[in-house]
C-alpha positions as CSV (number, residue, x, y, z in Angstrom):
1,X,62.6,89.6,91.0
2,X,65.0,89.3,88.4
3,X,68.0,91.1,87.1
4,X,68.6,90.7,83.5
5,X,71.9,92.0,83.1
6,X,72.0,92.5,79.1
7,X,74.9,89.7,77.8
8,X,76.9,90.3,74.5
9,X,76.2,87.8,71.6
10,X,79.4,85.6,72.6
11,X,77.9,84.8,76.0
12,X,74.9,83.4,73.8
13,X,77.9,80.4,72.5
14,X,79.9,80.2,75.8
15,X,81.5,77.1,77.0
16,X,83.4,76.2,80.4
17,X,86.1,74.3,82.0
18,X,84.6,71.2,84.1
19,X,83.7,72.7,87.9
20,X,83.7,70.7,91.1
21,X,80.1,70.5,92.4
22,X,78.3,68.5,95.1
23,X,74.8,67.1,94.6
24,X,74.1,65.0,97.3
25,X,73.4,66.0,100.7
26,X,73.5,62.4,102.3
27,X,75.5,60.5,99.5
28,X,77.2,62.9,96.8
29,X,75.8,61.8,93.0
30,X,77.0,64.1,91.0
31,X,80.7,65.4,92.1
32,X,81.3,67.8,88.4
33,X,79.2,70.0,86.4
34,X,80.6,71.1,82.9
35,X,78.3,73.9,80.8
36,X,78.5,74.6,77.2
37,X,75.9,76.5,74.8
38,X,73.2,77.1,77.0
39,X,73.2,72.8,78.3
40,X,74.6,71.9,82.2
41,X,75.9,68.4,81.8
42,X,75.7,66.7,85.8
43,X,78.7,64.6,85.8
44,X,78.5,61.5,88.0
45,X,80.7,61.4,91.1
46,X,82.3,57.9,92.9
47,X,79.1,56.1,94.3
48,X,80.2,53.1,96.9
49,X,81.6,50.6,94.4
50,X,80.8,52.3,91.4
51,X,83.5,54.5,89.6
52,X,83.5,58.0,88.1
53,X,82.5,59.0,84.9
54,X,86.0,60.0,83.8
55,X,87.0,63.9,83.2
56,X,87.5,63.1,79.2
57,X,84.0,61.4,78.4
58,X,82.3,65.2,80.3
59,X,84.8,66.7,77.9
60,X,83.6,64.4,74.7
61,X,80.1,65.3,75.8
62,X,80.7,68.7,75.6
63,X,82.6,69.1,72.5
64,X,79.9,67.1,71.2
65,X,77.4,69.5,71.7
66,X,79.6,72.4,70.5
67,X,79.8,70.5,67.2
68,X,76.0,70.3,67.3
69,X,75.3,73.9,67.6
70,X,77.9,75.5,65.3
71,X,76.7,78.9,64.6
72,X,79.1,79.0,61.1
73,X,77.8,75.3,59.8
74,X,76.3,75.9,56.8
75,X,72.5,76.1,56.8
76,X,72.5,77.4,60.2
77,X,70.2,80.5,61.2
78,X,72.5,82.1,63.8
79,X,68.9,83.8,65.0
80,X,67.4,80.9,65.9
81,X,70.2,78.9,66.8
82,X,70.8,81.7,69.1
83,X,66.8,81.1,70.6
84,X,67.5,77.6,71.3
85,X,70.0,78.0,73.3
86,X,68.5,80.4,75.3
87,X,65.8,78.4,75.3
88,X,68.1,75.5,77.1
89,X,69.1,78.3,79.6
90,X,65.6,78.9,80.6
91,X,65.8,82.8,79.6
92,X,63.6,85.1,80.2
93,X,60.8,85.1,77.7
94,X,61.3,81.0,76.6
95,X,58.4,78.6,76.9
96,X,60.1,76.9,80.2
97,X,62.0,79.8,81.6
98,X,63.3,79.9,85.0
99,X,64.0,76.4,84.7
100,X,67.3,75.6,82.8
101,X,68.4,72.1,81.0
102,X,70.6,69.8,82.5
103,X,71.8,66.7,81.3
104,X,72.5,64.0,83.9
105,X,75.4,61.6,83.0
106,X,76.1,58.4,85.5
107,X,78.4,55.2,84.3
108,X,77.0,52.0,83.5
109,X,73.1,51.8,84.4
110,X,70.8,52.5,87.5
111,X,71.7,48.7,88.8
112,X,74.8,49.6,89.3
113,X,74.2,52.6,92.0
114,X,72.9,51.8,95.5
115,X,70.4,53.6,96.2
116,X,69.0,53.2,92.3
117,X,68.5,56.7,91.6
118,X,65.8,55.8,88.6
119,X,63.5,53.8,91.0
120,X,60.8,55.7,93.2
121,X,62.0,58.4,95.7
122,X,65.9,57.2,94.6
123,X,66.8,61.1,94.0
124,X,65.6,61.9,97.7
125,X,67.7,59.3,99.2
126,X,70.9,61.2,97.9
127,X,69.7,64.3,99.2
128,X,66.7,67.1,99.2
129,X,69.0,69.3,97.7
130,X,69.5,66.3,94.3
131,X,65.5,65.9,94.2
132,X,64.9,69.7,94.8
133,X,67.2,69.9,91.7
134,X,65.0,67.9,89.3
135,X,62.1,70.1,90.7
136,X,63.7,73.5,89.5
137,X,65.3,72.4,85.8
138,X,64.3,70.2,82.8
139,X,65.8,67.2,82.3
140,X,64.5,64.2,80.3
141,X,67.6,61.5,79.7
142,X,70.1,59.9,81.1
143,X,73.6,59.8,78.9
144,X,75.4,56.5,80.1
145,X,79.2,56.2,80.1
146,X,79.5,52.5,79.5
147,X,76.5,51.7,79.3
148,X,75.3,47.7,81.1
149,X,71.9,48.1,81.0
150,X,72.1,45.3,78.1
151,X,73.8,43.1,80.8
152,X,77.1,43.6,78.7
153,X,79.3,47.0,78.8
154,X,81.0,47.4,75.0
155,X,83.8,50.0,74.4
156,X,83.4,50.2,70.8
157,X,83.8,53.7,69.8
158,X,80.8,53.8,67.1
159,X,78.8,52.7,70.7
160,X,79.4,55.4,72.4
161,X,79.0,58.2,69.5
162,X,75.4,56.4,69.2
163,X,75.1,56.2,73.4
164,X,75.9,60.0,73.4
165,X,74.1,61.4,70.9
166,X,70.7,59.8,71.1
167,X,70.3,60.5,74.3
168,X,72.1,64.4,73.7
169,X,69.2,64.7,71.2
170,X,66.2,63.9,73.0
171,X,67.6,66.6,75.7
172,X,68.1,69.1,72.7
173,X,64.9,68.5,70.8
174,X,62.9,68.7,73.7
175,X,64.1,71.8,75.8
176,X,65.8,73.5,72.7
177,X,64.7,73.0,69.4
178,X,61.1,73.6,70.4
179,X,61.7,77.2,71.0
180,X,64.4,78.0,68.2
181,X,62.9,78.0,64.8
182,X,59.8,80.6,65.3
183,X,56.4,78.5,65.3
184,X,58.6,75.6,66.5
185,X,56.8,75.9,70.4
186,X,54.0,74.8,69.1
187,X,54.8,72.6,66.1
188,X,57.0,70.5,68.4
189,X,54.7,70.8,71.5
190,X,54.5,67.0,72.8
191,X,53.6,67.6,76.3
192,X,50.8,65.4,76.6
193,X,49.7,67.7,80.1
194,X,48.8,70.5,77.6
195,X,45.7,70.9,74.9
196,X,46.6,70.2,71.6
197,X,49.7,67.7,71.3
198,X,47.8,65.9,69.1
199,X,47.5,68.3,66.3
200,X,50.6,69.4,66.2
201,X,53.0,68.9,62.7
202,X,55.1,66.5,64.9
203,X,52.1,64.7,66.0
204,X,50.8,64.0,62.0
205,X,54.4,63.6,60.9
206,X,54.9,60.6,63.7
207,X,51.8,59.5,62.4
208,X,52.9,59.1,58.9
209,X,56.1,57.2,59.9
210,X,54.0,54.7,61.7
211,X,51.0,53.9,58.9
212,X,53.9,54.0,56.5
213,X,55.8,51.6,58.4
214,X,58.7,53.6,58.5
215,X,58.0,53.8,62.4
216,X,57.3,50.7,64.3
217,X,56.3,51.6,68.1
218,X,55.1,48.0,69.1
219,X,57.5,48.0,71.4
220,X,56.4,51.0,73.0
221,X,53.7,50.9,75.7
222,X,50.3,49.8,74.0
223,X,51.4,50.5,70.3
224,X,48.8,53.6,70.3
225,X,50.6,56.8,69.5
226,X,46.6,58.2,70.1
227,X,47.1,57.1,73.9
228,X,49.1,60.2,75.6
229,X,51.5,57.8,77.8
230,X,52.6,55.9,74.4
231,X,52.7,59.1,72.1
232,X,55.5,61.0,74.9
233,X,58.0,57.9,74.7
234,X,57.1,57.4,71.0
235,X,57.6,61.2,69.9
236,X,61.1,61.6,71.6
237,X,62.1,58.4,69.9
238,X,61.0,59.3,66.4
239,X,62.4,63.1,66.5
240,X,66.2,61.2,67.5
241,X,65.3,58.5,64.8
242,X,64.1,61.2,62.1
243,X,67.7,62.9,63.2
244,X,69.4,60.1,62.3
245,X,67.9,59.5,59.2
246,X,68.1,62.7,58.1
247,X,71.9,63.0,58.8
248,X,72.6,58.9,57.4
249,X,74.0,58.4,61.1
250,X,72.3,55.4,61.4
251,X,73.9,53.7,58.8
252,X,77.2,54.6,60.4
253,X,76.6,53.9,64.0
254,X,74.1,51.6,64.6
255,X,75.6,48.5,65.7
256,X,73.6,46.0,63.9
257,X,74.5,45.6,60.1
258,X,72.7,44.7,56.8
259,X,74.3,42.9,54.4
260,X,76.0,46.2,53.3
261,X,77.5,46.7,55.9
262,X,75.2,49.3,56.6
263,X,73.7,50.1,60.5
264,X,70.1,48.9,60.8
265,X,67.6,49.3,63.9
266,X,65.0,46.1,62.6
267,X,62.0,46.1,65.0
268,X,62.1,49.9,65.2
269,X,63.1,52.3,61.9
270,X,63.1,50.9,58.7
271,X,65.6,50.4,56.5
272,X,64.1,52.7,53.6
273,X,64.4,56.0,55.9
274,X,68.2,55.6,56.7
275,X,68.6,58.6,54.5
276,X,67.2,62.1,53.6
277,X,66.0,60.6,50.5
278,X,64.3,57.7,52.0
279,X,62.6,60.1,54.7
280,X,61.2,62.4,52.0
281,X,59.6,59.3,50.2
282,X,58.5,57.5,53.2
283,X,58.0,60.4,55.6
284,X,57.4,63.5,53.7
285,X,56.1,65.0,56.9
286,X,58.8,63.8,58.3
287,X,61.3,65.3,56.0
288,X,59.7,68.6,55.8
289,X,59.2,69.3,60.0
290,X,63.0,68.5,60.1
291,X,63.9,71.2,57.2
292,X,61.3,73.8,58.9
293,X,62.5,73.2,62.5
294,X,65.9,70.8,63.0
295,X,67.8,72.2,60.1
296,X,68.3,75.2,61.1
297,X,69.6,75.2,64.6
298,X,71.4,71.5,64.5
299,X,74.4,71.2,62.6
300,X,75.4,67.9,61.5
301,X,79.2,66.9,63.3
302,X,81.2,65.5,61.0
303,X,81.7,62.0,60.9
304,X,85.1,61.4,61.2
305,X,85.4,64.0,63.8
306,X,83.7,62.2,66.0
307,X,85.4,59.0,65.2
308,X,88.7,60.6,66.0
309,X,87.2,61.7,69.6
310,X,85.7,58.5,70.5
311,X,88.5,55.7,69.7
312,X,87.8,52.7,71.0
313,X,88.8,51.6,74.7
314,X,88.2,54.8,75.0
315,X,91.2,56.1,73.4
316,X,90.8,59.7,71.5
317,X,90.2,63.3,72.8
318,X,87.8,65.7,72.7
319,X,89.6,68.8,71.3
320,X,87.0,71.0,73.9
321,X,88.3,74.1,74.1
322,X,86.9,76.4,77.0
323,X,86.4,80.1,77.2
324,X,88.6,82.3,79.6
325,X,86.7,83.2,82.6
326,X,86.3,86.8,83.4
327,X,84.5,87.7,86.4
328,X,82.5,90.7,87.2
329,X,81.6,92.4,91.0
330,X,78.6,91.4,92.3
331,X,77.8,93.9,95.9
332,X,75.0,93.1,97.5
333,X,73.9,95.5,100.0
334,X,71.5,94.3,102.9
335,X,69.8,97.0,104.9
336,X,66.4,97.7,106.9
337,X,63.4,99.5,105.6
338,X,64.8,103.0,106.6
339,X,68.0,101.9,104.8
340,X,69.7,100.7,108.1
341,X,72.3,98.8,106.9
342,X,72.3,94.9,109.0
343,X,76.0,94.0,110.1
344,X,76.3,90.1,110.5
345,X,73.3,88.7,107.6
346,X,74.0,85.6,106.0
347,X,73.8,85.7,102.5
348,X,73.6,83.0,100.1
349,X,74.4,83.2,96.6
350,X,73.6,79.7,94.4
351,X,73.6,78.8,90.8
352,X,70.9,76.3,91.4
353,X,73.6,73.6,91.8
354,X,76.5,75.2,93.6
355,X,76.1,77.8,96.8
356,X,78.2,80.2,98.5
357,X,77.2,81.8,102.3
358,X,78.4,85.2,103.0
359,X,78.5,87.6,106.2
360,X,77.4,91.3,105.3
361,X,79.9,93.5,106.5
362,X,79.7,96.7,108.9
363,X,78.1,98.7,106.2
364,X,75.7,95.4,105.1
365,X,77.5,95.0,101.9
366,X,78.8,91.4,100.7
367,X,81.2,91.7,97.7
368,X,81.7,88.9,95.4
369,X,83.3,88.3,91.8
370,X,81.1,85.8,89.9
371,X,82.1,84.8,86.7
372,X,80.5,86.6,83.7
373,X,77.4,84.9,82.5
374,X,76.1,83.8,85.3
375,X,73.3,83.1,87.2
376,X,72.6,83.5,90.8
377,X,69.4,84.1,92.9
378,X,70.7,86.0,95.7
379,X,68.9,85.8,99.4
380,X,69.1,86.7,103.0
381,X,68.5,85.9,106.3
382,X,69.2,86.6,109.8
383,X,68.3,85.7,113.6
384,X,66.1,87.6,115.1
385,X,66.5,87.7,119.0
386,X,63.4,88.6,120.9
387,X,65.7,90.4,123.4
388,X,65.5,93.5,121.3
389,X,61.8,93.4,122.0
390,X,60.9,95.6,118.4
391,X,57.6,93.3,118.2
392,X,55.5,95.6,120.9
393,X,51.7,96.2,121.3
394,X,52.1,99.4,118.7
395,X,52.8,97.2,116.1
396,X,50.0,95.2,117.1
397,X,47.6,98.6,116.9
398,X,49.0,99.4,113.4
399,X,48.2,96.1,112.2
400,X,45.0,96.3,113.2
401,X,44.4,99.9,111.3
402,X,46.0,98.2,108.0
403,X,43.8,95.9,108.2
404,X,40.3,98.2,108.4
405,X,42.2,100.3,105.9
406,X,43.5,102.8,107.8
407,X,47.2,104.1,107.9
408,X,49.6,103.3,110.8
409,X,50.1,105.5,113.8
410,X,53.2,106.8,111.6
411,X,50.6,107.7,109.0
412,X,52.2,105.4,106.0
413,X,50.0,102.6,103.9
414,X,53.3,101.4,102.3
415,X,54.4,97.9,100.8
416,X,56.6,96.7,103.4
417,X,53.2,97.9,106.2
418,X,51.4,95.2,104.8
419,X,54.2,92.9,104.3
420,X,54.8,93.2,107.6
421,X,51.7,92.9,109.3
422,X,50.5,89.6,107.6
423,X,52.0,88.1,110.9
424,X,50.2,84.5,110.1
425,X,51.5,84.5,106.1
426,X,48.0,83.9,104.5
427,X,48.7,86.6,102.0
428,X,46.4,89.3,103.3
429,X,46.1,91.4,106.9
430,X,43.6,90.8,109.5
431,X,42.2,91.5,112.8
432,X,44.1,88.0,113.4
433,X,47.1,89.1,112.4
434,X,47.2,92.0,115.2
435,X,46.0,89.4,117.7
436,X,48.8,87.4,116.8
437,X,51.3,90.1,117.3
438,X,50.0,91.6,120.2
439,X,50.3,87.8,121.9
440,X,53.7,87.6,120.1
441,X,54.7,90.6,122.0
442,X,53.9,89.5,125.5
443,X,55.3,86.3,125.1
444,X,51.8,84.1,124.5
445,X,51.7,80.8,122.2
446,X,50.9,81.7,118.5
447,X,51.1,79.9,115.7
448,X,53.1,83.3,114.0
449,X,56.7,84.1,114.6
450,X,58.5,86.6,114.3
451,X,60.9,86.4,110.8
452,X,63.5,88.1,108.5
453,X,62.5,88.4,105.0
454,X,64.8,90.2,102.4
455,X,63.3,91.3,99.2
456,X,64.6,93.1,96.2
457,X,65.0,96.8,97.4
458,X,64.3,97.8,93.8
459,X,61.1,95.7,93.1
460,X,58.1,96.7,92.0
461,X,55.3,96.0,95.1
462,X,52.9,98.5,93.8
463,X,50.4,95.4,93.6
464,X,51.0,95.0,97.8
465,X,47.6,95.9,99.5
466,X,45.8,94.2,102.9
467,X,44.2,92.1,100.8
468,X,47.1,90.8,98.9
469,X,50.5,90.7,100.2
470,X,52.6,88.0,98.4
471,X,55.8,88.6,97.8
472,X,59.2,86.7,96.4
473,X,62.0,86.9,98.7
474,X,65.4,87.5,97.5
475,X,66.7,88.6,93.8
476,X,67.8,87.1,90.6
477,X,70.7,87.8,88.4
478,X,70.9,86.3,85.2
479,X,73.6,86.3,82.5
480,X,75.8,88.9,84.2
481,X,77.7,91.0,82.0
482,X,78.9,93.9,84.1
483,X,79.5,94.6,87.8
484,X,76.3,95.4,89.6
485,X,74.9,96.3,92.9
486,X,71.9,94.7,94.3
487,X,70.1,95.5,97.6
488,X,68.0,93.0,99.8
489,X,65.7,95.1,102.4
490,X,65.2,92.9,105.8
491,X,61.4,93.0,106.6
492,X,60.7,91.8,110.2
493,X,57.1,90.0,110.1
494,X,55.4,91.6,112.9
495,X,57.7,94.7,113.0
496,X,55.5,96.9,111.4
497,X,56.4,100.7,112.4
498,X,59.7,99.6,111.7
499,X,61.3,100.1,115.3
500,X,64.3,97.5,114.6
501,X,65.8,100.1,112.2
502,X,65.8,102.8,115.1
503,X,67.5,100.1,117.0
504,X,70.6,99.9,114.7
505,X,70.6,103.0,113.3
């Protein structure tokens, strides 16, 4: 369950410093994370012979995004600026929430790493913890420092700005500005899993581009924005492209030049939507989604800025300022289901990318300062030894009378009974169930065991019955704010008069 610890408005726009991480449990991939406005960047570590990505180019892609989402650009709505950022972070309440952006930056191209972590199963062979990664957050693009995937690496600075912020944008228009602007979730819905992406105002504005010819996707897939594998490629592409246009940064930073002098992308965007007043013409539904939805929460970074950051040869600096940390007191306490408190529990506190283990003191507490902002999911566990022999034929009875529907010899048809009791894990209590512990008990072969479960002490289980006893282990904090005390209650599955806490008591 989680805790939403409220944050002030200034943790909405927070930035930090660039933290030593370690994604890889077999070969370490990514060896820094760096988060700023809501957006994780996964910074690429040493990998054998491949080098990495430097400390200034994380700090670049940073600032970069801070110039992106400046809340006093002009234009901006600070309201639903404030909603796509959130919506990065996953909040509570946002169309993908529980599952924050990150953006994954490696050097060079997928070549160049052994294992490739782009082919199939190339994530698992860094590590379960690296795949299990993808599994719980959004990310959609890789930003390449250097880039070779063209067979030759350029250090022009115009080459990274374009690099960077194409592939910054198809993160931020995808897991951010649909969910800023309201009405955006479903305008800019172009998950082709879910009913309706095709008649969505991104869907007819991509359409325009194409039968205009502003858009030309023959290079994508089978050319058929109507096919659902084409139109997810093609739709990312255009939003960037439209971006572009919009903000006459392709004429500055694509590398390819007219006879102006003027950056062109032949084969793909034409050159009569290079500017707001060729999209209007060419793509007015186009222009208009990007006033109704982009305006508002992107703000254009000024040209020169950017050339002053990225110099070529990689010369220039950022300018990324970080907040101060401040740090508030997290206590978790870790106790039985009389409130025992358990002396020795490991708990683990993680972010998602990093973790921490902790021992729970005498009085079960573990006391630890996280930095304000944050997000951990907190959880438990411990050993159980069967020396202590609280599993016993009485548990096996009580199980048994839950399961008809009666109460337990104690009298009590609580949550944590039925929690308890479903000895097996099939989400209900049975007859089988009390079989199982009663063979448990006297040492037999079953296929349960007995287990430590810790659960929010402060949930709401009023839905727990003997026909439904699912349950999420462990607890949530998001954007902490304040100092704050959680509790995990220990549940031993099988224990289910509770004898262990008589034990320790």
């Amino acid at each position: 369950m989680e805790k939403k610890i409220a944050s002030s408005e200034n943790r909405v726009y927070y930035s930090e410093n660039l933290k030593s991480a370690s994604l890889g449990d077999e070969i370490v991939l990514f060896d820094r994370t760096i988060e700023v406005y809501g957006l994780k960047f996964l910074v690429g570590g040493q990998v054998g012979m491949q080098s990495a990505v430097p400390d200034e180019w994380a700090y670049k892609s940073a600032q970069t995004v801070k110039l992106m989402l400046n809340p006093e650009a002009d234009g901006i709505n600070k309201t639903a600026q404030e909603n796509l950022i959130k919506t990065l972070k996953g909040d509570t309440g946002t169309w993908h929430e529980g599952a924050p952006t990150v953006q994954r930056v490696l050097k060079g191209g997928s070549a160049d790493y052994s294992p490739n972590p782009l082919e199939d199963g190339g994530y698992a062979l860094y590590g379960r913890d690296v795949e299990t990664l993808f599994d719980t957050h959004m990310s959609n693009d890789m930003i390449w420092y250097q880039n070779s995937s063209h067979d030759v690496v350029t250090t022009a600075g115009d080459t990274d700005i374009q690099e960077l912020l194409e592939h910054l944008m198809h993160t931020i228009h995808v897991y951010g500005v649909r969910g800023g602007v309201n009405g955006s979730v479903q305008a800019l819905n172009a998950d082709i899993d879910t009913a309706g992406w095709n008649t969505t105002e991104l869907y007819f504005a991509l359409k325009e581009a194409v039968n205009n010819g502003a858009f030309d996707i023959s290079g994508y897939n089978d050319a058929d924005y109507t096919n659902p594998e084409t139109y997810a490629v093609a739709s990312k592409e255009y939003t960037y492209l439209l971006n572009f246009g919009m903000w006459e940064y392709g004429s500055e930073f694509w590398p390819d030049k007219d006879a102006n002098g003027l950056g062109m992308l032949e084969g793909e965007w034409a050159d009569n939507v290079r500017t707001p007043e060729g999209v209007k013409e060419n793509n007015p539904l186009g222009f208009a989604l990007f006033n109704e939805y982009f305006a508002p929460v992107l703000s254009k970074p000024d040209v020169e800025t950017l050339r002053s950051m990225f110099q070529d040869n990689d010369q220039g600096l950022s300018g990324y300022i970080w907040d101060p940390e401040t740090t508030h007191k997290v206590i978790a306490v870790v106790a039985t289901r009389d409130g025992s408190k358990i002396f020795n529990a490991d708990v683990i506190m993680s972010d998602g990318i990093n973790s921490s283990l902790y021992k729970s003191d005498a009085d079960g507490n573990v006391t630890v300062a996280l930095n304000a902002g944050s997000i951990s999911n907190v959880t438990a566990s411990l050993a159980y030894s069967t020396s202590s022999k609280a599993i016993s034929s009485q548990d096996a009875l009580d199980a048994l009378k839950l399961s008809v529907g009666l109460a337990t010899s104690a009298g009590t048809k609580r949550a944590f009974d039925f929690m308890s009791a479903d000895f097996n894990k099939d989400g209900k209590v049975t007859s089988q169930d009390a079989l199982s512990i009663l063979k448990y008990s006297v040492g037999l072969e079953t296929t349960g065991q007995a287990k430590w479960v810790f659960v929010d002490a402060n949930g709401d289980y009023s839905g727990v019955s003997k026909s439904n006893t699912s349950f999420a282990e462990g607890v949530s904090i998001a954007d902490l704010s304040v100092d704050t005390t959680i509790g995990l209650t220990g549940i031993l599955m099988g224990d289910v008069n509770d004898s262990y806490s008589g034990l320790i008591a």
